[in-house]
N, C-alpha and C positions, 0 to 999 in steps of 0.2 A: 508875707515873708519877702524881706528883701535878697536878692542875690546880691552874694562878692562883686568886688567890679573886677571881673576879667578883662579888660583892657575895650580898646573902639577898634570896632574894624578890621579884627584880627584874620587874616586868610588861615583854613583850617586845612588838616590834611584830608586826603579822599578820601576815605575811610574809616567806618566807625571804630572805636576799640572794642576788642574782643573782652569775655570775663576774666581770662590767661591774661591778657595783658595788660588791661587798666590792673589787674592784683598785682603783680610783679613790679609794674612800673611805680605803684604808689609802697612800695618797700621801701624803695629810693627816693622820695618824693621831692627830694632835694636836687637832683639832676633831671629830673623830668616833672617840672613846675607846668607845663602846658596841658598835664593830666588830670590836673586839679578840677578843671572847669570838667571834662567829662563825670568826675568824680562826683561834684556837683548835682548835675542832672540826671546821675543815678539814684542817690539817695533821695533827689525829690522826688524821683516818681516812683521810690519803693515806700517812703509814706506815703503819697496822694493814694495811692492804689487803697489804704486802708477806708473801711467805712464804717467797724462795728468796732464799738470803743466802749469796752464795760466798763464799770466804776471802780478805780484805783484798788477799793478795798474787794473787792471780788475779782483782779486780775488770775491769782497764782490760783483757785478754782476754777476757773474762767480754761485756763491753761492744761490742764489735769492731762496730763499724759499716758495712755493705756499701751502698756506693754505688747510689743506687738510679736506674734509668735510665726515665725518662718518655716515651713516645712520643706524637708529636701534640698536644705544648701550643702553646697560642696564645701572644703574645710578651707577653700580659698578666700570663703563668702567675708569671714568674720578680718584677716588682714584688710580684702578689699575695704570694709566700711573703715577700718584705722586708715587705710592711705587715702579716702575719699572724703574725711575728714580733715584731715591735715592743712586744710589753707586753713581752716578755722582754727586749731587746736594749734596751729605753730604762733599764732597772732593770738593766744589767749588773752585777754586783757584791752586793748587797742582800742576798743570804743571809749576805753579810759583815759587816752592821750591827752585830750583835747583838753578834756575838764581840768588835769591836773596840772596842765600850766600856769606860769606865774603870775600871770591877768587874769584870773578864774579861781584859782584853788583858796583864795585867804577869804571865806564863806564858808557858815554851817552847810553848804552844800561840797564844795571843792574838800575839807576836811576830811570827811568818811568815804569819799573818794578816795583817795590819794592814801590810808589807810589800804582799803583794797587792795590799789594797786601794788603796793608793799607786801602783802600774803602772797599776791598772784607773784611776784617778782621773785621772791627768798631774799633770803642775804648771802653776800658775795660770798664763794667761794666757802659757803656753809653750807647753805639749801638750795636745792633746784628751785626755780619757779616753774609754773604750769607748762610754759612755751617749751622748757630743758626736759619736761618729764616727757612733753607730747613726745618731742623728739627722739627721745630716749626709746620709747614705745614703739618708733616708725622702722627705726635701725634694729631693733628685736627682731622684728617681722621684714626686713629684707630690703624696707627703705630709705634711701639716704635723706633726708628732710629740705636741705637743698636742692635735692632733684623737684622737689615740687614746684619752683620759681622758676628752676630753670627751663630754656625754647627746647622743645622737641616737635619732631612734625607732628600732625596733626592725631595719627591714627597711634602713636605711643605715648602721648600725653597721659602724665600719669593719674590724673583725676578727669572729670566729666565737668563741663563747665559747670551745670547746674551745681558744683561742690566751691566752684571759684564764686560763682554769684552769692552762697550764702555766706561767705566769708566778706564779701565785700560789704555789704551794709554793715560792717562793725567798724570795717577800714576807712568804708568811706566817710561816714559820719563823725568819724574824729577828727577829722578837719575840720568842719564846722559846728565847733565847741558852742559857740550865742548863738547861732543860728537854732541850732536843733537840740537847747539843754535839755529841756526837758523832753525829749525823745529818747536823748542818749541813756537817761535818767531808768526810762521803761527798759533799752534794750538791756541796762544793767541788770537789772532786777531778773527779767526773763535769763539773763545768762548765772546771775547768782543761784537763783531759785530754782528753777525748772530745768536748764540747758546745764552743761555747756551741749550735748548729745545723749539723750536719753535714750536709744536706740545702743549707742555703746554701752551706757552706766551697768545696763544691764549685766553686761559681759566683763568690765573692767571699772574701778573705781579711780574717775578723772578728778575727784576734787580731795579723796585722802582724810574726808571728817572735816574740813573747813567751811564745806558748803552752809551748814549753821549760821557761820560767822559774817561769810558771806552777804547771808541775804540779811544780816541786821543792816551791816553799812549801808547797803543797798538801798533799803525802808528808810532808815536815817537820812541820807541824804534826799530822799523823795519828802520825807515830813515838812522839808525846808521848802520845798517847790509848789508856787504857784497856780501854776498852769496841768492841770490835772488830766487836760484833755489831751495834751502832747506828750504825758508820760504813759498815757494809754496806747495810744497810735505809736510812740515807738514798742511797748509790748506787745500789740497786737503784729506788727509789723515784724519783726522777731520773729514771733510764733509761726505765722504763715510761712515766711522764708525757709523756717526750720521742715513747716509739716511736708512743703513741695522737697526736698530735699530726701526726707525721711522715705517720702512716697516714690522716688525716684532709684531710691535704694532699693525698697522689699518689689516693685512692680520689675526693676533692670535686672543685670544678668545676677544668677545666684546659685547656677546647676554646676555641675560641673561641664555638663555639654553649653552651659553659655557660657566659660570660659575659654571653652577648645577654641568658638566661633569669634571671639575679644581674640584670641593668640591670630589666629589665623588673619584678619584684619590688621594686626601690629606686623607681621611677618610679610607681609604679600608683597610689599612695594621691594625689599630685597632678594625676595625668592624668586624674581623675573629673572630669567637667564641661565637659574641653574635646573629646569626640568625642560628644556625647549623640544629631549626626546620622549619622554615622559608621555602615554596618551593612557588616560583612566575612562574607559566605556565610550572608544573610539575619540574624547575630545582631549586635545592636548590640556596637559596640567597647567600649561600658561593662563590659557584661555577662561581653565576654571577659577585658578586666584589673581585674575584682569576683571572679575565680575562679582562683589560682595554678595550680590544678590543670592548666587549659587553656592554660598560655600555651606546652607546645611542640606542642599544635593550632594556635594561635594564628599562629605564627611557618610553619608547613605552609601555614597559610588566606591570610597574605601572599603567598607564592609561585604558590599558584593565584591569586590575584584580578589579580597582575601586577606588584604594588607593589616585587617582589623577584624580579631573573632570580638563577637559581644561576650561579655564575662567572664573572660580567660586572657586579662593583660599580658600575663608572662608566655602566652603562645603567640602573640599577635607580632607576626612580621613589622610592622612597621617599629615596635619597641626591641627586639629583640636582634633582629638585623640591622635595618635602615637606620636607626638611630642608638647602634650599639658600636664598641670602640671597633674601629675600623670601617664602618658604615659610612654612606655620605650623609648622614645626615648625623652624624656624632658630636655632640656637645652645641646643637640646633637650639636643643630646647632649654630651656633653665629649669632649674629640681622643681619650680613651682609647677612650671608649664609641662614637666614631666607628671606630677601627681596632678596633676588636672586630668590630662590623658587618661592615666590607669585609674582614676575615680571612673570617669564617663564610660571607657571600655568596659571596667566592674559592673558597675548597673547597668548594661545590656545597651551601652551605646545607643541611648533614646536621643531622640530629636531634642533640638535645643527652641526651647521657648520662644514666643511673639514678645519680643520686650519692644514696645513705643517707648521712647524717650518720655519725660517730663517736661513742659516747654519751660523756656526761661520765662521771666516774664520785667526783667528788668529794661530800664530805658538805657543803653549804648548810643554815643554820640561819640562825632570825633575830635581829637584834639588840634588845640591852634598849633598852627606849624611853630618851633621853637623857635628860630631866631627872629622869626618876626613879633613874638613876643617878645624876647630880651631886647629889641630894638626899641620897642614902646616902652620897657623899662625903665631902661640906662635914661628915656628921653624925661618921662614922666618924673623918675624918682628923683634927677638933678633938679627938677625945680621948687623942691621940698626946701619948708625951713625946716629948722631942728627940732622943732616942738611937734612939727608934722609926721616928720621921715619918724622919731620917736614911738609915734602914736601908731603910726602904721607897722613899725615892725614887732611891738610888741602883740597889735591885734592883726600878723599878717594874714588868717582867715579871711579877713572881710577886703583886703588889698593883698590878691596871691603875688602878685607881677613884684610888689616889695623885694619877695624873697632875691629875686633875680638882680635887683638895682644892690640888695644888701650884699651879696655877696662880691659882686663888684667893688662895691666900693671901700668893703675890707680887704679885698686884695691890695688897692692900690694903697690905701692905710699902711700895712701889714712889708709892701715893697718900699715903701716912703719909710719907714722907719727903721727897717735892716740896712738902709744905704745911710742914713744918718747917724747912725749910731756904730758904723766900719765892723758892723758884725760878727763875731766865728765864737765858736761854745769852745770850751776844753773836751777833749776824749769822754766820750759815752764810759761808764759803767755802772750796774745798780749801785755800787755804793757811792761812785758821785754823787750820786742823785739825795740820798742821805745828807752827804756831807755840806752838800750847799745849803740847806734845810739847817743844817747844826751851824750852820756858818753864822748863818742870821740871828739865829735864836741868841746866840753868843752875842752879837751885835747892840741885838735886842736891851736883852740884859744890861750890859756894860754903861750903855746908855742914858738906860733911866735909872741906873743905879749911879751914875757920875751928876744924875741932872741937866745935861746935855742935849737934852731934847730941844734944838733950835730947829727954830723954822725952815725949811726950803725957800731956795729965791725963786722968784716970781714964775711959776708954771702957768703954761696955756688952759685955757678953760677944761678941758678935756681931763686934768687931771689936778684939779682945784679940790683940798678938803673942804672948803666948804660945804653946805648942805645942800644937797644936789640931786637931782632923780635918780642918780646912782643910786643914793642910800634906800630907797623902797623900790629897788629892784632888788636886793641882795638875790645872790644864785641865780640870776637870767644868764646868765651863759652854760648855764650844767641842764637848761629845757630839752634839747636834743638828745638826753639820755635817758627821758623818760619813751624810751625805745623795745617795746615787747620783740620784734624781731631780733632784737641783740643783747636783752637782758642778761643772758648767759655766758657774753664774753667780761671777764674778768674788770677790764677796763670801767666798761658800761655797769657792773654792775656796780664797784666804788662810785662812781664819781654821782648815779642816781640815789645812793643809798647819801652822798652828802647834800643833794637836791632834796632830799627827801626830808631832813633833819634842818636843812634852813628854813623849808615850810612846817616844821613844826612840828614831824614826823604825823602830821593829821592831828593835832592837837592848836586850836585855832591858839590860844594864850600861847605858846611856844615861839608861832610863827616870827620871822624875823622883822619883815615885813610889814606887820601891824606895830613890834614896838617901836622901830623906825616911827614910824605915822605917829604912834604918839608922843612920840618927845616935839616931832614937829607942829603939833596943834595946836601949841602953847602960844606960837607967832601964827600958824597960817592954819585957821580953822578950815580951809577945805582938802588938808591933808589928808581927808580920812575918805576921799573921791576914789574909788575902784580907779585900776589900770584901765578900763574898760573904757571910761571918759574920755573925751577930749578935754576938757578943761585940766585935767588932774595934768595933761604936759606943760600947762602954760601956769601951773604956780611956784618951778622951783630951775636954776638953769639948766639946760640939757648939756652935759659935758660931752665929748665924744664919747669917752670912754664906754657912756653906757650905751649911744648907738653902735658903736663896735661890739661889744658883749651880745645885743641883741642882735646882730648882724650876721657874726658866729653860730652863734645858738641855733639860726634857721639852716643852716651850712656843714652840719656839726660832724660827717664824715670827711669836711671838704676842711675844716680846719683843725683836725684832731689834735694833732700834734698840738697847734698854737690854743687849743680848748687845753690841752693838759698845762702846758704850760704858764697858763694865765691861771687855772685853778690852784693849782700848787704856791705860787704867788700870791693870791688872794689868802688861802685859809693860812699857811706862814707868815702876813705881815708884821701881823702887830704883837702875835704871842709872848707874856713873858714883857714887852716894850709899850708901844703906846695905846694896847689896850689896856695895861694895869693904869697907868697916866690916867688917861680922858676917863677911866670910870670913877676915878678919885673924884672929878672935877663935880661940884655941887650948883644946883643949880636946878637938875632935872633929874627925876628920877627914872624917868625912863632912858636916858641916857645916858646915864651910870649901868644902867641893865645892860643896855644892848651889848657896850663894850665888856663887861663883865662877862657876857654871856658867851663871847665870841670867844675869848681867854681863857675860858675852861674847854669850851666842845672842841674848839680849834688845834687843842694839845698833840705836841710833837710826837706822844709816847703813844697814844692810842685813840685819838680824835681826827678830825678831819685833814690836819697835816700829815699824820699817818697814811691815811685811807687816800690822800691823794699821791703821797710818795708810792705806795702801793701801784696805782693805775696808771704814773710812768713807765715803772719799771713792768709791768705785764703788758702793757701795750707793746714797748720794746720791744722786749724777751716774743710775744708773737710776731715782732716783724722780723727779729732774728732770725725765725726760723723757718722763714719764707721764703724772706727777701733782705738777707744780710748785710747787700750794698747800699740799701735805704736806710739803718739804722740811723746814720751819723745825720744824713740830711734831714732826718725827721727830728732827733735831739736837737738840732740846732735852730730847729724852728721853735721847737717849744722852749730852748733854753734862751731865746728872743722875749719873751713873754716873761720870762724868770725875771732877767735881766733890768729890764727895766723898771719892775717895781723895785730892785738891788738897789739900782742910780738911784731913784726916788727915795729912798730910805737911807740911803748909807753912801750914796756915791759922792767922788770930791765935786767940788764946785762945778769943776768945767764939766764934767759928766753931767752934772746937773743944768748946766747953760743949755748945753747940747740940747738935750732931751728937752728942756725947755721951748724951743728953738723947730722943732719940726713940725712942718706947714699942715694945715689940715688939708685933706683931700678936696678940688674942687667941689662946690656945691653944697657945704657946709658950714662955710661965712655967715655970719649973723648978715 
């Protein structure tokens, strides 16, 4: 197994990453690109660890889950396992990232993938996907789903690491899509088939009747797969993560009295200073919650002092006074931590259990210090030709540091051509946004209905119709929406559900991307070279355009705006204009398809120009109501990206010179 190249020589920070925060940080993976390599070396030593690899077809027996029956939990027990779950169930889907990229999915493997991912997701603003239901479930029972990402000290975190570690082998391993396919392959399977948490299933139904369906894709996509022994080691690998977990739940706290002894540990660090006169069986109350060790003394020394009768909550001073209205201790506790109390007090105020943690058992490393990464980037990535920088940002797994040099250098792209073009949008409103869409359309028409369709003068390589690695990337800019942490915002969920329909909606004949390939076969027989290749960049030119697109795409919070904006542009070009043209044109029949195909799905009324005027105007309308002074500046980014395919299609001359006319970013010179 080869590792990514993480760069030379990189100075790390002091410290390993915790399971809290390699999870939280690879959320964002796109502002904390230095986490990747810890990322890395987790997942390889949560495979290595594996060593018993049953035969593919005896996996899900192999796996048999037996119902495990708990005696004497407190009625806290059953929320606990919903919010100890929650890194796992908010990221439902995730190990599917990877595979469902543009380099990877156009294969009978990536197909019934990417299918999958589509159940797990819903459709916008129709159906929840899994991640929206988990979440749904966490706010029933009293949790915010965001609090789970977010830093809290140590002793109120809202999960136990060993819940952040089994969530992370899903996370992690979507980064590296070739590296670990067919592992990813197994963890699927085990999450279709047997997981997502059968310990929950029991109690609440996580999959809804899909799980069936589930685990065909699942099997389908392993049929296609080779390597049989790494679809085991990722299920076996799975499995174990799950059973440490499961075993972590029913051995840890589950009484009511191991709850009281959880509050009292979350509570202690603020409770200094307000009992300093306080003395429970001659020791001060400070002294008792400065020492974890003593607190189920502690909670004994209540009951003889009197503060606590056993089985008579509603007599027990400390509920009834101390923490009743006018009490000091009034609105202390929260209703949870209140029925934890009067459970424990009900059953006779027993001792609270020997609970040993679980160990971890995953490998934590630390990450390189960032800017000394982005320094080996910026230096690395400027020495790229275009057929290289190409190759790497589309396969950025195996070159992480890419991400960091991409993103740069679509900034300065992005600054280069709002100062060239004297930039400014007209006034924001949703039905602008429409109206420029009807503008075109109109254009469109008028055009190829006059015959009119003359050529463009002479444009820069970057935005050449000729046939060009653009055309078998179609949709590489809408990658970053294949996003389970954000599936559920409106935006994300259009703009992946048009992602989702240019690869074919999992139907390999559909995909865009193969019939591209074959019209081009007919001159360049190694058109039919996976993304995956190196060679496949050096048979057609690399325009900017499409390193820009893939540049974005790794960026894709950090260029939203100019993501919307390019998209909307993209699927409005040709509708109704020179997609009816060029499919007329004879010659190819795949060719005639492709723009055929683009002129029906692309449709203004209910196709993809829809669905992207749609994730404008919800992007917006959410930042309206946020952050109202951003609105305009973020229209204007995206209405940059409109803009220009405008000039390109419709603008007078000199517009077209211009645009013609602006220099490509250093380090992209042939």
């Amino acid at each position: 197994m080869k590792a990514p190249d993480f760069g030379t020589d990189i100075p790390h920070l002091p410290e390993p990453a915790t399971p809290w925060e390699l999870y939280s940080r690879l959320g964002q993976v796109e502002d904390n690109v230095h986490y990747i390599e810890p990322a890395f070396r987790f997942i390889s030593g949560m495979l290595d660890e594996v060593s018993e690899r049953p035969p593919v077809a005896s996996l899900l027996g192999w796996a048999r889950c037996d119902a495990v029956g708990v005696d004497g939990c407190g009625s806290s027990w059953v929320p606990r396992l919903v919010r100890e779950f929650a890194p796992c169930g908010l990221i439902d889907g995730v190990w599917l990232e990877g595979l469902t990229r543009i380099h990877l999915v156009e294969n009978a493997i990536g197909a019934p993938l990417l299918q999958s991912l589509m159940l797990r997701f819903g459709a916008p603003s129709t159906t929840d996907g899994y991640s929206s239901r988990y979440a749904t479930l966490l706010r029933s029972l009293g949790t915010p789903p965001d609090s789970i990402t977010r830093w809290h000290v140590r002793e109120a975190r809202p999960c136990a690491d060993i819940s952040y570690e089994l969530a992370l082998l899903g996370a992690t391993i979507a980064l590296f899509p070739q590296t670990f396919r067919a592992e990813t392959l197994g963890v699927n399977l085990w999450m279709a088939a047997v997981g997502p948490c059968p310990l929950l299933s029991e109690r609440c139904d996580l999959r809804q009747g899909e799980r069936e369906e589930l685990a065909a894709l699942a099997q389908e996509a392993i049929r296609h797969e080779s390597d049989a022994d790494g679809v085991s080691r990722g299920f076996v690998a799975m499995h174990r993560a799950y059973q440490r977990w499961e075993r972590a739940m029913v051995e840890g706290p589950r009484t009511a009295a191991d709850f009281v002894i959880e509050m009292l540990h979350r509570k202690a660090r603020f409770a200094a200073g307000h009992h300093d006169r306080v003395r429970i069986e001659g020791r001060r109350l400070e002294d008792w919650l400065g020492d974890p060790a003593s607190y189920p003394a502690l909670l004994q020394s209540l009951v003889k002092a009197g503060l606590i009768r056993p089985g008579r909550p509603d007599d027990s001073p400390l509920l009834t006074r101390l923490a009743a209205f006018g009490g000091p201790m009034f609105e202390v506790f929260t209703s949870a931590e209140q029925r934890d109390l009067r459970e424990w007090i009900a059953a006779g105020a027993p001792e609270p259990r020997s609970c040993a943690p679980v160990a971890l058992t995953g490998v934590y490393t630390a990450a390189p210090k960032p800017e000394a990464l982005r320094t080996q980037a910026i230096q690395a990535g400027s020495q790229l030709t275009p057929a290289e920088l190409c190759y790497r940002l589309a396969n950025a797994e195996l070159y992480p540091l890419i991400r960091l040099y991409g993103r740069a250098l679509a900034e300065a792209a992005l600054a280069g051509l709002e100062v060239a073009l004297d930039h400014n949008a007209p006034p924001y409103s949703e039905a602008a946004v429409f109206e420029l869409v009807e503008r075109h359309h109109a254009f469109n028409v008028d055009r190829r209905r006059k015959r009119e369709m003359q050529r463009s003068p002479a444009l820069p390589a970057w935005q050449s119709e000729t046939p060009s690695m653009a055309g078998v990337f179609d949709g590489s800019w809408l990658q970053g929406f294949i996003d389970v942490r954000r599936c559920h915002v409106e935006e994300y969920g259009w703009l992946f559900r048009i992602y989702a329909s240019e690869m074919g909606d999992g139907i390999l004949a559909w995909n865009h991307n193969r019939i591209s390939r074959r019209y081009l076969e007919a001159r360049l027989p190694d058109a039919s070279l996976p993304p995956t290749e190196r060679s496949t960049y050096d048979m057609l030119p690399i325009p900017f355009q499409a390193i820009l697109n893939l540049a974005m795409a790794l960026n894709t919070t950090r260029f939203m705006p100019e993501l919307l904006g390019l998209n909307l542009a993209n699927e409005a070009t040709g509708v109704g204009g020179s997609f009816i043209t060029k499919a007329r044109e004879r010659g190819n029949d795949w060719w005639s398809l492709n723009f055929r195909l683009h002129n029906s799905i692309d449709n203004y009324a209910t196709g993809h120009t829809a669905w992207s005027v749609a994730a404008v105007q919800a992007y917006l309308a959410r930042l309206q109501s946020v952050a109202p002074r951003a609105v305009y500046a973020a229209w204007r980014r995206a209405h940059l990206m409109w803009r220009i395919m405008e000039i390109h299609e419709h603008g007078t001359k000199a517009e077209q010179q211009a645009l013609s006319q602006v220099s490509i970013p250093t380090g992209m010179e042939e």
